[in-house]
RODO-628137 format. One record per residue: x negated, y negated, z negated of N, C-alpha, C in turn; residue number from 1. Coordinates in nm, 3 decimals. Atoms other than C-alpha are relative to their C-alpha. Layout:
REM residues N
[r [X; Y; Z]; [X; Y; Z]; [X; Y; Z]; NUM]
...
REM end
This chain:
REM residues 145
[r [0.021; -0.093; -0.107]; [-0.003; 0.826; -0.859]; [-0.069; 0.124; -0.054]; 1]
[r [-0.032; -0.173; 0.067]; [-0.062; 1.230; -0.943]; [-0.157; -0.023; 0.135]; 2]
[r [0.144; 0.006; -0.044]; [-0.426; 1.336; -0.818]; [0.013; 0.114; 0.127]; 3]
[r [0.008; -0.058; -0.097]; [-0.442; 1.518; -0.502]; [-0.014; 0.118; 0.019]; 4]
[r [0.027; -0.154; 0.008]; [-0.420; 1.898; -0.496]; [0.039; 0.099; 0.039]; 5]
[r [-0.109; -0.095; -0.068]; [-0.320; 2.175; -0.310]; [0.111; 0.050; -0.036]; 6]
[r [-0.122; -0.014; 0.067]; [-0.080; 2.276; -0.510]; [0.124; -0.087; 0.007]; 7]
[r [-0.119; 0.140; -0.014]; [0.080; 1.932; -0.526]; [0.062; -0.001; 0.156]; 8]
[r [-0.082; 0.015; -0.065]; [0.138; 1.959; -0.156]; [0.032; 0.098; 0.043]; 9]
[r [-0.133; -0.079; -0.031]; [0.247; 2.291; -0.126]; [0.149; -0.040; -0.046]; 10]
[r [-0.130; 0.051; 0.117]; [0.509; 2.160; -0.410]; [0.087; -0.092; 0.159]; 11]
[r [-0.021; 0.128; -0.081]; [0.548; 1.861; -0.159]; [0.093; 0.076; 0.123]; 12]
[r [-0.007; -0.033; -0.107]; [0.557; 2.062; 0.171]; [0.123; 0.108; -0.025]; 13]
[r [-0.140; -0.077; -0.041]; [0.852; 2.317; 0.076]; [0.072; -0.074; -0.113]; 14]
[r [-0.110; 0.059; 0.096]; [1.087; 2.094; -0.178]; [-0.002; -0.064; 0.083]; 15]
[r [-0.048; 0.119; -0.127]; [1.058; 1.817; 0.075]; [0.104; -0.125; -0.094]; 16]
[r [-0.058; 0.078; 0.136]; [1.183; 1.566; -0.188]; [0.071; -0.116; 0.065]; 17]
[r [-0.037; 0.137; -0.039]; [1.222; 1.244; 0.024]; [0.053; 0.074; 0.148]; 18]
[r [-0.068; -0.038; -0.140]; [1.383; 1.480; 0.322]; [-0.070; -0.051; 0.102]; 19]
[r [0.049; 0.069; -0.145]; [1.127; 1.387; 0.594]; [0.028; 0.109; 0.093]; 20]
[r [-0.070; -0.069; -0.141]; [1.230; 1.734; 0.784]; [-0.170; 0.089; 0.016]; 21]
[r [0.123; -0.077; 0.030]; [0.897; 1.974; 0.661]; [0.049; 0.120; 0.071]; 22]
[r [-0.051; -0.185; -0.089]; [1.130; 2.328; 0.764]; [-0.058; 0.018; 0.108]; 23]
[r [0.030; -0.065; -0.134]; [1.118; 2.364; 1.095]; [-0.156; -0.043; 0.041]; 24]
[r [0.128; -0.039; -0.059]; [0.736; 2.274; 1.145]; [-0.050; 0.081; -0.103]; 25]
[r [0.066; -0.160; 0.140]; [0.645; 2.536; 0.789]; [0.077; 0.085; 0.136]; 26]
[r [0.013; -0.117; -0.125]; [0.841; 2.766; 1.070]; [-0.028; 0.056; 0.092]; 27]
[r [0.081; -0.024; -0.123]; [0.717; 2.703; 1.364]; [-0.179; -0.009; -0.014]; 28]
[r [0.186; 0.027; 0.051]; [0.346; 2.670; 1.203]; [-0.075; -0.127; 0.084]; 29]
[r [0.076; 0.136; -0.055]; [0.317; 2.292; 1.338]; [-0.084; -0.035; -0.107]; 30]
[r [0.040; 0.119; 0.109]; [0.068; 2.165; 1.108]; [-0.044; -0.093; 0.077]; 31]
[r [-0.013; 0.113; -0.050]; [0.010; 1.891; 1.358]; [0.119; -0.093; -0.019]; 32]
[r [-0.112; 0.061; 0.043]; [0.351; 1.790; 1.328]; [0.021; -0.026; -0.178]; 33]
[r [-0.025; 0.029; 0.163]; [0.340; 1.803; 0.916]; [-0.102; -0.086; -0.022]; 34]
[r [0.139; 0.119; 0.058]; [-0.021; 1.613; 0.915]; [0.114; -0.117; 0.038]; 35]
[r [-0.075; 0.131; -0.042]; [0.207; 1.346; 1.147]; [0.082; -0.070; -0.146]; 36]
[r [-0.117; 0.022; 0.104]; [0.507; 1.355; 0.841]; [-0.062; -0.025; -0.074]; 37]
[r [0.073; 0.037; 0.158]; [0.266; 1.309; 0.564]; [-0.104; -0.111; 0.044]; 38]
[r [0.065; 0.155; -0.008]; [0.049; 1.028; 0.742]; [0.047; -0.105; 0.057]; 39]
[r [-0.016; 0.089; -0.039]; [0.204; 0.846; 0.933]; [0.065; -0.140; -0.099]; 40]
[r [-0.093; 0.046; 0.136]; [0.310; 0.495; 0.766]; [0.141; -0.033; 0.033]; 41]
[r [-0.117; 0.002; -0.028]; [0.641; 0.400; 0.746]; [0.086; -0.124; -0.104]; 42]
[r [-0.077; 0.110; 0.112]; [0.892; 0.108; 0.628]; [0.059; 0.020; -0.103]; 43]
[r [-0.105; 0.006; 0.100]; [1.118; 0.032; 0.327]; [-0.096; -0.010; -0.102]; 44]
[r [0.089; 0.050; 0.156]; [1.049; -0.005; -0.046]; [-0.048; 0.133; -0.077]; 45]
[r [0.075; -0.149; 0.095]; [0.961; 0.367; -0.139]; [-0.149; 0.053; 0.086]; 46]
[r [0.075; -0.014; -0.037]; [0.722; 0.351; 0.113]; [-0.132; -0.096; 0.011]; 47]
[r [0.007; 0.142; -0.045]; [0.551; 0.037; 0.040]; [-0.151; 0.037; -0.136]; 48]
[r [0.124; -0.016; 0.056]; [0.127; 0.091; -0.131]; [-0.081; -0.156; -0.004]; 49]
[r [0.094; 0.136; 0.064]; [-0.129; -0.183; -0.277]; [-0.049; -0.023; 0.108]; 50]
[r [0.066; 0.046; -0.071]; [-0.295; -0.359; -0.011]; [-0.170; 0.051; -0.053]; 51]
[r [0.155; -0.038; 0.007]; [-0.659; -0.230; 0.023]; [-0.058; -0.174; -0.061]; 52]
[r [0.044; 0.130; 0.046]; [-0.887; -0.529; -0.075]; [0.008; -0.137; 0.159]; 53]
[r [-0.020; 0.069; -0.097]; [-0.867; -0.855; 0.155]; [-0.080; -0.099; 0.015]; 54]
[r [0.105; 0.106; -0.075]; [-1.101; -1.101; 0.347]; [0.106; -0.187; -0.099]; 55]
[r [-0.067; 0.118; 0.084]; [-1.014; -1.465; 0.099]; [0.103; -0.056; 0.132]; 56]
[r [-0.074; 0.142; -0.141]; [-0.902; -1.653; 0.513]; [0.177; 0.080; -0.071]; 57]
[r [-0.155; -0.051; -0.021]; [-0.578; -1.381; 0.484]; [0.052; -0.030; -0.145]; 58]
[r [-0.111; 0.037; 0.169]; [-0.478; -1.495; 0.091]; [0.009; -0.134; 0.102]; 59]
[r [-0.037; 0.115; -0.018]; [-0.511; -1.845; 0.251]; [0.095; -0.017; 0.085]; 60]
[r [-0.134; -0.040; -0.131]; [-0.298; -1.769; 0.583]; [0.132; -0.007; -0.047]; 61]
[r [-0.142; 0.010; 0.040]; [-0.021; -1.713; 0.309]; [0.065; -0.118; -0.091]; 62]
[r [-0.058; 0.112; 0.052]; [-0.024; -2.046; 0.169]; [0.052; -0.107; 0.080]; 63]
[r [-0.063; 0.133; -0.074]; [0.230; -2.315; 0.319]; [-0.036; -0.114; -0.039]; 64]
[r [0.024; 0.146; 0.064]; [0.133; -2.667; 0.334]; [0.003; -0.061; -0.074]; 65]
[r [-0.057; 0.065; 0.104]; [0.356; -2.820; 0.134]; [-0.040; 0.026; -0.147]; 66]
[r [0.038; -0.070; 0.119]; [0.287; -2.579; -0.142]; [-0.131; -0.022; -0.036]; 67]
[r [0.118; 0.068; 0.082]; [-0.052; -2.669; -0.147]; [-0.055; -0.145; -0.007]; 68]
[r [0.009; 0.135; 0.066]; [-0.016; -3.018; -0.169]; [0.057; -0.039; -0.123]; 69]
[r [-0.103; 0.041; 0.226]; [0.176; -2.966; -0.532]; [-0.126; 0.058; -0.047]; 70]
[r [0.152; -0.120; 0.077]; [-0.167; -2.757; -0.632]; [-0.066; -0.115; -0.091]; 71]
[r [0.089; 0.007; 0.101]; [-0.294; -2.877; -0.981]; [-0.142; -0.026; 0.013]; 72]
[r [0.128; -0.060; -0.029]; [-0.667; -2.947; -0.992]; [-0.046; 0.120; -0.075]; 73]
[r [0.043; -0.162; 0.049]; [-0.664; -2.661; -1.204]; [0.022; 0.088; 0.090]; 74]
[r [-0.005; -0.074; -0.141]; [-0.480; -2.468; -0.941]; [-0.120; 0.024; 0.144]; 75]
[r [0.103; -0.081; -0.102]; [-0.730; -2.546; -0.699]; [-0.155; 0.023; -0.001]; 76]
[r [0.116; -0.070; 0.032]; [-1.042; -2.489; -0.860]; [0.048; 0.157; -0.016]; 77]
[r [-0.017; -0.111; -0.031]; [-0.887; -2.143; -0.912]; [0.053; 0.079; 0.159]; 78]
[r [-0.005; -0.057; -0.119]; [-0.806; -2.110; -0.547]; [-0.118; 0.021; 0.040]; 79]
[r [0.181; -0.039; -0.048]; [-1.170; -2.191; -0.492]; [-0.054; 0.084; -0.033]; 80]
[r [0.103; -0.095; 0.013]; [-1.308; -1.957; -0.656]; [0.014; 0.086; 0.094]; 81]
[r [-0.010; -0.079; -0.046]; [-1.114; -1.709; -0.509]; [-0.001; -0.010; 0.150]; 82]
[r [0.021; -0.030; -0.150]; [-1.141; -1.815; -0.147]; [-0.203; 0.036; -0.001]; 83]
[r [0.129; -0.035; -0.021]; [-1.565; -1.783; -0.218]; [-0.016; 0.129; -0.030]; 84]
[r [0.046; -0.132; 0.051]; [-1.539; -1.416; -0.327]; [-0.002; 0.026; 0.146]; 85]
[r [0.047; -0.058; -0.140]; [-1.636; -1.220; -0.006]; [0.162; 0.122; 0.002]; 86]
[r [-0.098; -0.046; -0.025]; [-1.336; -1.008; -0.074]; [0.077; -0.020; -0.114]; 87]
[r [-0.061; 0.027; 0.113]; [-1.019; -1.013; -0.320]; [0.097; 0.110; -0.015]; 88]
[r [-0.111; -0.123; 0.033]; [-0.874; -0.670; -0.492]; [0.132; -0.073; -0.047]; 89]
[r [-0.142; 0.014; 0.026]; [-0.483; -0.749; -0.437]; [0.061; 0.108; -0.136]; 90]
[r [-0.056; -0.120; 0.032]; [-0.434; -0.409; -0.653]; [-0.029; -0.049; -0.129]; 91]
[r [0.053; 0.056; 0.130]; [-0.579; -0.615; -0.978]; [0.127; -0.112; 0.025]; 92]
[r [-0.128; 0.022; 0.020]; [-0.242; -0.717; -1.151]; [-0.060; -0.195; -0.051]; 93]
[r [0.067; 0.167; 0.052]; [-0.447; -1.050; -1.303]; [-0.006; -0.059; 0.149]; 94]
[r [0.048; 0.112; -0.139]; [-0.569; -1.192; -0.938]; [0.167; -0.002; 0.089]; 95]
[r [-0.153; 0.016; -0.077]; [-0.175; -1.115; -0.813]; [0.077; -0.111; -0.087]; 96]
[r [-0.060; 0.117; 0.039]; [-0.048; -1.300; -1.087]; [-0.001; -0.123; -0.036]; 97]
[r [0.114; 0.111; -0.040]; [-0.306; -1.607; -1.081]; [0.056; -0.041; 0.109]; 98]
[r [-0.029; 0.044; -0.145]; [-0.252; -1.645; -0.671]; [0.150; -0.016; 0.004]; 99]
[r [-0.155; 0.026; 0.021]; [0.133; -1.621; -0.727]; [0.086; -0.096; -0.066]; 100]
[r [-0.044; 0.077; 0.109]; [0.172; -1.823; -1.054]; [0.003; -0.104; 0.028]; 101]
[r [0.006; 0.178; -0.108]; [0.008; -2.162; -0.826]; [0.120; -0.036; 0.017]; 102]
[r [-0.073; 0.061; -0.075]; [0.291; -2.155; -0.639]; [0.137; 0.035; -0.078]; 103]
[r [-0.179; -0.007; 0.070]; [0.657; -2.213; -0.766]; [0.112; 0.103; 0.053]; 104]
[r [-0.087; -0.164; -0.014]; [0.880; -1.922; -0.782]; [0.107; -0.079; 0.094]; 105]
[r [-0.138; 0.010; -0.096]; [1.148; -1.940; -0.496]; [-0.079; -0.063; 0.164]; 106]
[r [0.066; 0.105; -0.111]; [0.870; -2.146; -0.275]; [-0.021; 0.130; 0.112]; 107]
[r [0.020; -0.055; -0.133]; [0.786; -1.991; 0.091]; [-0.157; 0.086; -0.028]; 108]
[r [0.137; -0.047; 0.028]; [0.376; -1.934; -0.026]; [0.085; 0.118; -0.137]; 109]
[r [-0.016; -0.128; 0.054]; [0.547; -1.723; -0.345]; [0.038; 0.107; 0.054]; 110]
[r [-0.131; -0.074; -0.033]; [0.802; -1.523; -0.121]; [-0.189; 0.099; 0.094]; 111]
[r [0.075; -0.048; -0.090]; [0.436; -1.486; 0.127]; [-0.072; 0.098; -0.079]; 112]
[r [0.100; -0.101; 0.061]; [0.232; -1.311; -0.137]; [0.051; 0.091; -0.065]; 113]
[r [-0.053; -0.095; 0.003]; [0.477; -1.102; -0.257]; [0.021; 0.115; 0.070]; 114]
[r [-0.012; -0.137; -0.127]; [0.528; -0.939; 0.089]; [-0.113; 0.040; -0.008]; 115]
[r [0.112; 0.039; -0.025]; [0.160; -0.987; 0.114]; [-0.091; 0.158; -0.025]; 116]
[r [0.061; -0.101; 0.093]; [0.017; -0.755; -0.155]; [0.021; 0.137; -0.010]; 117]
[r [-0.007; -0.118; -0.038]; [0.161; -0.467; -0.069]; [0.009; 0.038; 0.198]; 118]
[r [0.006; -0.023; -0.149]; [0.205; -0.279; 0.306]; [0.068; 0.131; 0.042]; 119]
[r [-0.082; -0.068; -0.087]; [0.380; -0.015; 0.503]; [-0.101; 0.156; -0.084]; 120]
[r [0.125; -0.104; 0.042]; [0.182; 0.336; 0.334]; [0.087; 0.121; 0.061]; 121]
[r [-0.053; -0.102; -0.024]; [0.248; 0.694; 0.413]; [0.008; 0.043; -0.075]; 122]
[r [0.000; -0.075; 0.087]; [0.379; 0.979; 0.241]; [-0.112; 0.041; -0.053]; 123]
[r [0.069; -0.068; 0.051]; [0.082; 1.104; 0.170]; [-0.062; -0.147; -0.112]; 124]
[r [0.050; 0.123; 0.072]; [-0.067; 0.754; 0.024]; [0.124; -0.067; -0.092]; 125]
[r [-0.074; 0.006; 0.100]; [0.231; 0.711; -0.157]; [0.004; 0.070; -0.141]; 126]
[r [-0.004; -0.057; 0.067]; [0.195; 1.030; -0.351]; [-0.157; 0.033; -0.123]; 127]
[r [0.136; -0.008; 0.066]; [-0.169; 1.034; -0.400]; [-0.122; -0.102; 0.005]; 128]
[r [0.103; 0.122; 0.010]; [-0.382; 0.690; -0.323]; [0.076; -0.044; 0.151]; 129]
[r [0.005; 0.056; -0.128]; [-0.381; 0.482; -0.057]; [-0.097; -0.006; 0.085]; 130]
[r [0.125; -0.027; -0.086]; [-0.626; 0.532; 0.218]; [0.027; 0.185; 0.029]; 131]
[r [0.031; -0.141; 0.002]; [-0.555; 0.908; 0.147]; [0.071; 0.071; 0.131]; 132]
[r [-0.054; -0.094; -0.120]; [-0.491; 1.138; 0.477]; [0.041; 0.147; -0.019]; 133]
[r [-0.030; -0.135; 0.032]; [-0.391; 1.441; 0.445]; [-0.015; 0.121; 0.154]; 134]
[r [0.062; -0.026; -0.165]; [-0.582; 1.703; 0.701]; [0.090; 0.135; 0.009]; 135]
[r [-0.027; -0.152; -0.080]; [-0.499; 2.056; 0.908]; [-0.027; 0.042; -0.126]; 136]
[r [0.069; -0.071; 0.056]; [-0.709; 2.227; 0.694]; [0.075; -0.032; -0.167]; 137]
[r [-0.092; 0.013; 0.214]; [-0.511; 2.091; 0.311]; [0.116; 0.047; 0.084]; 138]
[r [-0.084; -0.079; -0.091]; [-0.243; 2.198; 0.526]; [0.023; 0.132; -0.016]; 139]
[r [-0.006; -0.086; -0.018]; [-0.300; 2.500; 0.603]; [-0.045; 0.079; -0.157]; 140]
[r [0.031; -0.044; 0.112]; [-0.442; 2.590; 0.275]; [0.146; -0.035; -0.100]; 141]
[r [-0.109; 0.013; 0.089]; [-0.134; 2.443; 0.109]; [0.128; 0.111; -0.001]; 142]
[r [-0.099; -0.091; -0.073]; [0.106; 2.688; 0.311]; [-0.041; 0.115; -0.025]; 143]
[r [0.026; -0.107; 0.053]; [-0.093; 2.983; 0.219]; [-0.003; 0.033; -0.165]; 144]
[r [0.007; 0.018; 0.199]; [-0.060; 2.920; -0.182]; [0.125; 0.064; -0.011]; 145]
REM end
């Protein structure tokens, strides 16, 4: 992800790269309507950002029964740990492929943490972090560059 800068979304705001339909509010001077296009989130796989960090209950929510009655005691001393952390960065490629590796590729708990780990993001958190909003005011400053 490219670091956040006015520049970047003037670039953004008149190439319009992924066609969300920037013209007509740069003409009509909606920047309400362009904050909307650049935050709101939105489906599919180009739109799709790291899960912020997560409460351990929601990793467990995505394990199916069955699947954790095949669990290793190695497996589940490493679940334990990770259900006692107070939270668990999904965005750390080691703790995704640990919580994933438990469970057997093709199983219902792998297919869950796959969806899991990522989430619905907006343009703007696509291009530059996740969490990131993009205001009036970068807006309007972007359009005057």
């Amino acid at each position: 992800m490219a670091v956040f800068t006015i520049s970047a979304l003037n670039i953004e705001l008149t190439t319009d790269p992924v066609s969300l339909g920037y013209a007509p509010h740069i003409s009509t001077g909606d920047q309400n309507a362009l904050a909307d296009l650049l935050n709101v989130p939105r489906g599919g796989g180009a739109f799709q950002v790291n899960r912020d960090p997560v409460r351990p209950d929601e990793i467990f929510a995505q394990i199916d029964a069955t699947d954790f009655s095949l669990l290793t005691t190695t497996q589940l001393s490493q679940l334990q740990v990770v259900m006692g952390l107070p939270r668990v960065d999904l965005r750390v490629a080691n703790i995704r492929t640990m919580l994933a590796g438990m469970f057997l590729a093709g199983s219902p708990t792998r297919a869950n943490f796959t969806a899991f780990v990522t989430r619905n993001g907006s343009r703007a958190e696509v291009l530059w972090n996740p969490g990131k909003v993009v205001t009036i005011n970068e807006i309007d400053l972007a359009l005057r560059n």
